[in-house]
BATINU-529007 format. One record per residue (C-alpha): chain; z, y, x; residue number from 0. Coordinates in Angstrom, 1 decimal, padded with zeros to 4 digits. Example, Ala and Ser with C-alpha at 12.3 -4.5 7.8 and 13.67 -1.06 7.14 Angstrom:
BEGIN
<kette = A, z = 007.8, y = -004.5, x = 012.3, nr = 0>
<kette = A, z = 007.1, y = -001.1, x = 013.7, nr = 1>
This chain:
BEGIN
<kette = A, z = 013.3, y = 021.0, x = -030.8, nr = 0>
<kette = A, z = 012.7, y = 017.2, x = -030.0, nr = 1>
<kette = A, z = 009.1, y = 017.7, x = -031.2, nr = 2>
<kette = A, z = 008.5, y = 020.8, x = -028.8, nr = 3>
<kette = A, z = 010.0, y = 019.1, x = -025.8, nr = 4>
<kette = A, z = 007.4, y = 015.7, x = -026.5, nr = 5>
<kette = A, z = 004.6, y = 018.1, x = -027.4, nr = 6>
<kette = A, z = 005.2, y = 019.4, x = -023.5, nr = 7>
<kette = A, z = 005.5, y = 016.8, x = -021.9, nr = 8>
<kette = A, z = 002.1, y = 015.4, x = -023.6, nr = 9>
<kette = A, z = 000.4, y = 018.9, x = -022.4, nr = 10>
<kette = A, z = 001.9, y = 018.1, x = -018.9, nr = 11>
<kette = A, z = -000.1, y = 014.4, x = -019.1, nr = 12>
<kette = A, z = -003.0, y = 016.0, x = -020.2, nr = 13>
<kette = A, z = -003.3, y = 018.7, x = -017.4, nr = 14>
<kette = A, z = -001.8, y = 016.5, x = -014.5, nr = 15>
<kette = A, z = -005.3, y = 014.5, x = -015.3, nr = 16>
<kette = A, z = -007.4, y = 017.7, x = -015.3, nr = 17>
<kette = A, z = -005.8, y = 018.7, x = -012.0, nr = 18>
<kette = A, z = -006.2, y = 015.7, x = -010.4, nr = 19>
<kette = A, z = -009.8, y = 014.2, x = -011.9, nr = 20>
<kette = A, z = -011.4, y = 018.3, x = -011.0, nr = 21>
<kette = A, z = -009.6, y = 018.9, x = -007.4, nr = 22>
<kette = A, z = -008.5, y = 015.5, x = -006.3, nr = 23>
<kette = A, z = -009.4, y = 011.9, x = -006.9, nr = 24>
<kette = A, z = -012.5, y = 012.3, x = -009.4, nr = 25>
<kette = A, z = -012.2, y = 010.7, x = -012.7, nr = 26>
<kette = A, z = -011.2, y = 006.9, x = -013.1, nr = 27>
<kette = A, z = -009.4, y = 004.8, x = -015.7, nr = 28>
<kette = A, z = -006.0, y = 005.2, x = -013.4, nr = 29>
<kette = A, z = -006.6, y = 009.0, x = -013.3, nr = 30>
<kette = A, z = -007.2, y = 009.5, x = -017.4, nr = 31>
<kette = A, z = -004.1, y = 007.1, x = -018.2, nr = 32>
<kette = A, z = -001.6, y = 010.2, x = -018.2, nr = 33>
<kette = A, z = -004.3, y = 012.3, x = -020.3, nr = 34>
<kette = A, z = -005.0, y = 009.7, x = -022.7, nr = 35>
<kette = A, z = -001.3, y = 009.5, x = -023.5, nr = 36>
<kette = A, z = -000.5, y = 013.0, x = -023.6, nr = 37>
<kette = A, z = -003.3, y = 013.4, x = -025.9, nr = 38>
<kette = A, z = -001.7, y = 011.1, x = -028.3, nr = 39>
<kette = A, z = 002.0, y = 012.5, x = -027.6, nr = 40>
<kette = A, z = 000.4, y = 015.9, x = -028.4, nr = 41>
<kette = A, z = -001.4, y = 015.1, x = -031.7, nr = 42>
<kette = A, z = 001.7, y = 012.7, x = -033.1, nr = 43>
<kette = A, z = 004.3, y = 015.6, x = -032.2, nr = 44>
<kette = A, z = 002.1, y = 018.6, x = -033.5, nr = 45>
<kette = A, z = 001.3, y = 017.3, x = -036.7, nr = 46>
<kette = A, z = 005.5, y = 016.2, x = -036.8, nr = 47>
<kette = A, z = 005.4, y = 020.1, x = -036.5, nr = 48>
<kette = A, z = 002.9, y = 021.7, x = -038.7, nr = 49>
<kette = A, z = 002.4, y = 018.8, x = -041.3, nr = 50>
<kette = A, z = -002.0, y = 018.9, x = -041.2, nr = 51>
<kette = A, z = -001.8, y = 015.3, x = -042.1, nr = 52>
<kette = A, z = 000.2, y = 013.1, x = -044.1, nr = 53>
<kette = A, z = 001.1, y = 010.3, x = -041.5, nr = 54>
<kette = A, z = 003.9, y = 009.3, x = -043.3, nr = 55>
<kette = A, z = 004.9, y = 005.4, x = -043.1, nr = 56>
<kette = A, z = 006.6, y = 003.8, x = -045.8, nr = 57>
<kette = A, z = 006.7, y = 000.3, x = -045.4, nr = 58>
<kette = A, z = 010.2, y = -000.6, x = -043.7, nr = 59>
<kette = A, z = 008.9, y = -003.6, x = -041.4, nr = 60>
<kette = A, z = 006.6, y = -001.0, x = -040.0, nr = 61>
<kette = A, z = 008.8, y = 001.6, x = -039.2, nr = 62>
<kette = A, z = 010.8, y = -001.0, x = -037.7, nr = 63>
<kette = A, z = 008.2, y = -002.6, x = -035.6, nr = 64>
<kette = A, z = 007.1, y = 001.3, x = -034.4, nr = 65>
<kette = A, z = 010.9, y = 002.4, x = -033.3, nr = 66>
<kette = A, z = 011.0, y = -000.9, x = -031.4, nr = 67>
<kette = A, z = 008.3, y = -000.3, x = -029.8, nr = 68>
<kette = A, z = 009.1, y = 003.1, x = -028.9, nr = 69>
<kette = A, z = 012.3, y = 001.4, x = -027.4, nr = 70>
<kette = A, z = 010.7, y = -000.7, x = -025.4, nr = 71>
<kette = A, z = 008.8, y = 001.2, x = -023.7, nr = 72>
<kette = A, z = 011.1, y = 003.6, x = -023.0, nr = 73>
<kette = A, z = 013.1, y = 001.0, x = -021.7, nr = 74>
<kette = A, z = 010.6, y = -001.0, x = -019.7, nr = 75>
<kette = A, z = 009.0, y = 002.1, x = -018.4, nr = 76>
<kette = A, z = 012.5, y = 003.2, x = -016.8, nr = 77>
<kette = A, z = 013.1, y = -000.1, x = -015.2, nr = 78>
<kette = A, z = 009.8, y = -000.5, x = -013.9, nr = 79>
<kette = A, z = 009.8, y = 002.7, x = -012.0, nr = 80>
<kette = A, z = 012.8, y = 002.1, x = -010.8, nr = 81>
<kette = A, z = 012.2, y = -001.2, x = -009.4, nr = 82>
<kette = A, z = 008.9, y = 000.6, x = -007.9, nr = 83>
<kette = A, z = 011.2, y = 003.1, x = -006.6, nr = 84>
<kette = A, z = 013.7, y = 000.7, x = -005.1, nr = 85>
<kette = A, z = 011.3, y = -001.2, x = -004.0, nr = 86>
<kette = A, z = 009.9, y = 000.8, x = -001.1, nr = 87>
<kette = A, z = 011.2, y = -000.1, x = 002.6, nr = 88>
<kette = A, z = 009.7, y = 000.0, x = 005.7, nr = 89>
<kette = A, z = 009.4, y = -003.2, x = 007.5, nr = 90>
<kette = A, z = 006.9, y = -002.5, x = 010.5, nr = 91>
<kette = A, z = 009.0, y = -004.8, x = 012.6, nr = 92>
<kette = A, z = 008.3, y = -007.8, x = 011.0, nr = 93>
<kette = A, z = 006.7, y = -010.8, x = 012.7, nr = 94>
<kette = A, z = 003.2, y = -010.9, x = 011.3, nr = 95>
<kette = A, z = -000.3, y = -012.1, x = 011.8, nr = 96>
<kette = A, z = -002.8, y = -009.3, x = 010.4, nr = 97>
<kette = A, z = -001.9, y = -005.3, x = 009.4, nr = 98>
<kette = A, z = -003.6, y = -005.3, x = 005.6, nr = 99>
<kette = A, z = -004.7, y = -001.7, x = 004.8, nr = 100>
<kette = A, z = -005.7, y = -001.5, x = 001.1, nr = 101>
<kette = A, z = -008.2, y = 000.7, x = -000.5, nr = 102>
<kette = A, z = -007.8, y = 003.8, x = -002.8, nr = 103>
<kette = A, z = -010.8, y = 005.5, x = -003.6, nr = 104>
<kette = A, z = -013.6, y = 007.8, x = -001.9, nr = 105>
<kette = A, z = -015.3, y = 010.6, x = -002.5, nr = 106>
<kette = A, z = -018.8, y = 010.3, x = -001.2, nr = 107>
<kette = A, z = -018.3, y = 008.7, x = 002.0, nr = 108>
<kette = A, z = -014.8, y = 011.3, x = 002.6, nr = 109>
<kette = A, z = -011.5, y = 009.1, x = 002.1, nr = 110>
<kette = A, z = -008.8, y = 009.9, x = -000.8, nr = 111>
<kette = A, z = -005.9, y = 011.7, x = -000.1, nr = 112>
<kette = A, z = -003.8, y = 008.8, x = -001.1, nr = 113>
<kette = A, z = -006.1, y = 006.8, x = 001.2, nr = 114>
<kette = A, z = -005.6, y = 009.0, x = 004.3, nr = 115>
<kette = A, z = -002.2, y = 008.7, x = 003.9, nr = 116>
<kette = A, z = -002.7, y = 004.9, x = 004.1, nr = 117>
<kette = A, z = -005.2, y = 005.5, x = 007.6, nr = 118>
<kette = A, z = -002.6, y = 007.7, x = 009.3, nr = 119>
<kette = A, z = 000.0, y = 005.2, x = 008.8, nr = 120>
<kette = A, z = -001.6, y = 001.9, x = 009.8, nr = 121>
<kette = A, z = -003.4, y = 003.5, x = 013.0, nr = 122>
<kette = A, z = 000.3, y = 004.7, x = 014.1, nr = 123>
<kette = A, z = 001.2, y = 001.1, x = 013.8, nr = 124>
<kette = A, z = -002.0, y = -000.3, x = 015.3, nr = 125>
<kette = A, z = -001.3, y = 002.3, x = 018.7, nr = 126>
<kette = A, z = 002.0, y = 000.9, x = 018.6, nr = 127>
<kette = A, z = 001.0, y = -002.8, x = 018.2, nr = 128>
<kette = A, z = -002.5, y = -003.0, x = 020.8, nr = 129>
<kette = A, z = -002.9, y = -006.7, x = 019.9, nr = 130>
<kette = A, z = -002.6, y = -006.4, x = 016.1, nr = 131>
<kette = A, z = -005.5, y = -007.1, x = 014.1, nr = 132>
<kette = A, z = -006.1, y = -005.6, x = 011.0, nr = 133>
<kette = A, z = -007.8, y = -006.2, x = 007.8, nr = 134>
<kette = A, z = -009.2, y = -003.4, x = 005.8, nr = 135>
<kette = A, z = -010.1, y = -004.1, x = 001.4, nr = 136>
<kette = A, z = -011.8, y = -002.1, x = -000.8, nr = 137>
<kette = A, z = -014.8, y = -002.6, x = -002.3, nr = 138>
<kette = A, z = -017.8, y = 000.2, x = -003.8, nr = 139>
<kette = A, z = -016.6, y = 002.1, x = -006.6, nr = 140>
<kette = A, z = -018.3, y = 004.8, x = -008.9, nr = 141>
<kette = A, z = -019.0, y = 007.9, x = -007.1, nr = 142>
<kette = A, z = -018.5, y = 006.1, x = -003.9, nr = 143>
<kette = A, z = -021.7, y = 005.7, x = -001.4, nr = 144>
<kette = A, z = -020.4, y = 003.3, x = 001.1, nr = 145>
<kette = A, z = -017.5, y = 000.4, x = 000.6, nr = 146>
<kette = A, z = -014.3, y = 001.9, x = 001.1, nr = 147>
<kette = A, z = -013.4, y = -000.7, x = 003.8, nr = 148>
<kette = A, z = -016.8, y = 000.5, x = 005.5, nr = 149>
<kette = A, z = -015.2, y = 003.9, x = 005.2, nr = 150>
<kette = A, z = -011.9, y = 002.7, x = 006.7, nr = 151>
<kette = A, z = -013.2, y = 001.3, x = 009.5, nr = 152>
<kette = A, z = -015.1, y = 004.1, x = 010.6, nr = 153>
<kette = A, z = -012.1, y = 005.9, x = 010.4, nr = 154>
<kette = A, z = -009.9, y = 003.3, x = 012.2, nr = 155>
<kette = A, z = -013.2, y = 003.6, x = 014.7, nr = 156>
<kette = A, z = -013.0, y = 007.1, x = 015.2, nr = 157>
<kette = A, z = -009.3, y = 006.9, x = 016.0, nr = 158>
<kette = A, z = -010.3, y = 004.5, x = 018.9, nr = 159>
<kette = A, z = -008.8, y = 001.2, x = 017.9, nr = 160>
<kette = A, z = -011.5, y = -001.4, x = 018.7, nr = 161>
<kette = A, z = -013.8, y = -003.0, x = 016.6, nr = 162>
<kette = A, z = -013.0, y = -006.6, x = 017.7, nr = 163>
<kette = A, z = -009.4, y = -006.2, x = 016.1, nr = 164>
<kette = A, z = -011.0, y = -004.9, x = 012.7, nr = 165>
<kette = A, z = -012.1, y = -007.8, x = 009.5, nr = 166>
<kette = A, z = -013.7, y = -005.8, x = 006.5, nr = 167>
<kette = A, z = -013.4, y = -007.3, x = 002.9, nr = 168>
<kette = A, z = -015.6, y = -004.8, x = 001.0, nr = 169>
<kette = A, z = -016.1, y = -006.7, x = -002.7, nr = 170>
<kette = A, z = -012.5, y = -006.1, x = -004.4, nr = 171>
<kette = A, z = -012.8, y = -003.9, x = -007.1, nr = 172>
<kette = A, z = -008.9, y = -004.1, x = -007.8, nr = 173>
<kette = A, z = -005.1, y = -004.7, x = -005.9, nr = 174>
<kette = A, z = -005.8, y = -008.4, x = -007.2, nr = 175>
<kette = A, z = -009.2, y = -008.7, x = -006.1, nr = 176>
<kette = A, z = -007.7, y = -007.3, x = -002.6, nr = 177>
<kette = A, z = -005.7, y = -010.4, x = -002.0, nr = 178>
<kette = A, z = -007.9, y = -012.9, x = -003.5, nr = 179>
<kette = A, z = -010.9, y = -012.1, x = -001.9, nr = 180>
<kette = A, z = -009.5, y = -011.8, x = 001.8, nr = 181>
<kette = A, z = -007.6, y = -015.4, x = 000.9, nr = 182>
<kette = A, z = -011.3, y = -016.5, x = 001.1, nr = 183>
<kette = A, z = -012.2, y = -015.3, x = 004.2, nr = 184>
<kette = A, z = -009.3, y = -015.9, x = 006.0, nr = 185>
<kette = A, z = -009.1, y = -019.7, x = 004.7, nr = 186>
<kette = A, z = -012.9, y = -020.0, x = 006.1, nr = 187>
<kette = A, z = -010.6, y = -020.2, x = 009.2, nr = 188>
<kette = A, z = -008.1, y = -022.5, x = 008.0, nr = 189>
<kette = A, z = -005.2, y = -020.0, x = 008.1, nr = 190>
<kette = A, z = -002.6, y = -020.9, x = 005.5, nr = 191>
<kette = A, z = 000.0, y = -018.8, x = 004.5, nr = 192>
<kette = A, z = -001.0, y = -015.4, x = 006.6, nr = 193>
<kette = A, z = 001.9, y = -013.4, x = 007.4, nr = 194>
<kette = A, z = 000.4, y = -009.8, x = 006.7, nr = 195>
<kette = A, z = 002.1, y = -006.0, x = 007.2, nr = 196>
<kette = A, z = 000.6, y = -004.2, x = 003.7, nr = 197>
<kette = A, z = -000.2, y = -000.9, x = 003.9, nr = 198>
<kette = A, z = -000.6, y = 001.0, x = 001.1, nr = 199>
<kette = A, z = 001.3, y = 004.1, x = -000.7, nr = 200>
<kette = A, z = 004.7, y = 004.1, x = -001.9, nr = 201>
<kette = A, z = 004.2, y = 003.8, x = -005.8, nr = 202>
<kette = A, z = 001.6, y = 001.0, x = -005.0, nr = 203>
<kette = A, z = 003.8, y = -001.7, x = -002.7, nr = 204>
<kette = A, z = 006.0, y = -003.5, x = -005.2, nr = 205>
<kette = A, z = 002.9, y = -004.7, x = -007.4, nr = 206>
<kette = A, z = 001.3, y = -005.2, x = -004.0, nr = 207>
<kette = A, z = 003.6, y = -007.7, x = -003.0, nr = 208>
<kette = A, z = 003.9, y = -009.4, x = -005.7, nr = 209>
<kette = A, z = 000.0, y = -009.8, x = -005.9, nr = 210>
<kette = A, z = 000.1, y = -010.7, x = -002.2, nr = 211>
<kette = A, z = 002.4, y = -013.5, x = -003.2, nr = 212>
<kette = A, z = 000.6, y = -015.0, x = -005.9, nr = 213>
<kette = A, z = -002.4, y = -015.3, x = -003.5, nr = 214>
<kette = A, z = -000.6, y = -017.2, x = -001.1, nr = 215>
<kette = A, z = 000.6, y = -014.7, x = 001.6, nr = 216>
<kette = A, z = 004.0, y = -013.9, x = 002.8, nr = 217>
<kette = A, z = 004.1, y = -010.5, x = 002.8, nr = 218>
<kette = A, z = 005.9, y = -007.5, x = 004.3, nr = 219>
<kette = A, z = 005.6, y = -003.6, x = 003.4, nr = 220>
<kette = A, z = 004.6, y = -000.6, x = 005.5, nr = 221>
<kette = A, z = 004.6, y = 002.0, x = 002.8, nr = 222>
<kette = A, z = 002.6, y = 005.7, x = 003.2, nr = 223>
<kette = A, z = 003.6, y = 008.7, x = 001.4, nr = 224>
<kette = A, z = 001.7, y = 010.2, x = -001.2, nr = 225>
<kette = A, z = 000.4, y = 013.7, x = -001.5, nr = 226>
<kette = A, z = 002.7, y = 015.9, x = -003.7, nr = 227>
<kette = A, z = -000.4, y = 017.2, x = -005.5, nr = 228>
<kette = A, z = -001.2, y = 013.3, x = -007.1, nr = 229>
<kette = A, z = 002.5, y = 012.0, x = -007.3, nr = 230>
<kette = A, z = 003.3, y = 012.1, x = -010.7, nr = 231>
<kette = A, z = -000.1, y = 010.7, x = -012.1, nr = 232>
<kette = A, z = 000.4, y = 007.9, x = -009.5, nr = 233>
<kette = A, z = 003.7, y = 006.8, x = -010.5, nr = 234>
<kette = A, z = 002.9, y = 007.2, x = -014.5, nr = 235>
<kette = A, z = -000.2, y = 005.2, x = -013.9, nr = 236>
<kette = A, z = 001.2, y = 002.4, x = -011.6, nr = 237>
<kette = A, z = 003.4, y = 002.1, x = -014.7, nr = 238>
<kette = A, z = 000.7, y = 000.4, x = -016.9, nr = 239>
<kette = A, z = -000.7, y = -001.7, x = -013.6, nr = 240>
<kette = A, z = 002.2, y = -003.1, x = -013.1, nr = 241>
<kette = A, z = 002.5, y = -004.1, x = -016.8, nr = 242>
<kette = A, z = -001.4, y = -004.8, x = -016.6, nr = 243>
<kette = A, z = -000.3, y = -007.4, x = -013.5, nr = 244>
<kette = A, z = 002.8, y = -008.9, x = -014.8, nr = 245>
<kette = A, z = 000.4, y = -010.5, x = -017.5, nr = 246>
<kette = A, z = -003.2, y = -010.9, x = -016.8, nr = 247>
<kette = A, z = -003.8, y = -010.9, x = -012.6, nr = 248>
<kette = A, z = -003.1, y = -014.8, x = -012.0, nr = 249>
């Protein structure tokens, strides 16, 4: 019974990442993460199943060193998702100097879902705020023809808000890259220490934060919702970014 229940959730993996690389968000390391694992899940469980190969491990320090690694990421996985879970609050009434809107993904020119959540969420604060300016990051990604902060500010265009309260950093190719890279610009004005309003998707704002931080900002949330259709591959892949980010984006 244990076997069947892994081998389905490995098939679920594997389909969530056909569903959503086909019909949603194109194919991308983040999108395959889920596949990839269920893959593995699937081929460890089936063969628990129907013996095909003898993957038998006799050594006792390796057993040993397997189950604890099993454990722990079992373990880590439920703590990190629940800190991302418990991490998300609105705080639109914060005292800030620029509204950050981060980057997700384009297909063509067309914005994400995920992304358009982020759009419809930062111009509702920007009608609400008239002298707020904001800062749109994302760089050029495959499959993309424009930047995606080009794309973003056409969008924040089209919704009427003025181009004098727009700044475009279009050379991140990542949540760190984000941060650093509009450090840079901002410090070319000798601002220290900017207060910013992130706006991104729920499953995305506690390692955005925490990125924000180590670059120097103080930063606030204004999370998005994200589409139904993409939420479970979001919040299984922000798992291994956040682990990703805990380690290697200093």
């Amino acid at each position: 019974m244990k076997n069947k229940i892994f081998i389905l959730l490995g098939i679920i993996g594997i389909l969530d990442t056909i569903i959503v690389a086909i019909f949603i968000d194109g194919v991308n390391t983040g999108v395959m993460v889920p596949g990839i694992v269920g893959l593995i899940v699937v081929f460890i469980f089936l063969n628990r199943e129907y013996r095909w190969f003898d993957l038998t491990i006799r050594s006792r320090w390796i057993k040993g060193i397997l189950k604890l690694t099993m454990i722990s990421l079992i373990i880590t996985f439920v703590l990190i998702e629940s800190i991302i879970i418990f991490s998300v609050k609105s705080e639109a009434h914060a005292e800030v100097d620029y509204l950050m809107i981060l980057g997700a993904g384009l297909r063509g020119e067309e914005i994400s879902l995920a992304l358009q959540k982020r759009m419809e969420k930062g111009v509702e604060y920007l009608n609400s705020n008239p002298d707020a300016v904001v800062i749109v990051s994302g760089g050029q990604g495959t499959g993309e023809k424009i930047t995606e902060a080009e794309a973003m500010k056409k969008y924040l265009l089209d919704q009427g808000v003025s181009e004098a309260r727009i700044i475009k950093e279009e050379t991140s190719t990542s949540t760190m890259e984000n941060f650093k890279n509009t450090r840079e610009i901002l410090l070319q004005d000798n601002i220290e220490n900017p207060r910013i309003l992130i706006v991104t998707n729920d499953f995305h704002m506690f390692r955005s934060k925490l990125l924000a931080r180590r670059n120097g900002f103080i930063p606030y949330g204004l999370p998005s919702t994200t589409p139904i259709s993409i939420l479970p591959n979001c919040y299984i892949r922000e798992y291994f970014a956040v682990v990703k980010s805990l380690i290697f984006d200093r």
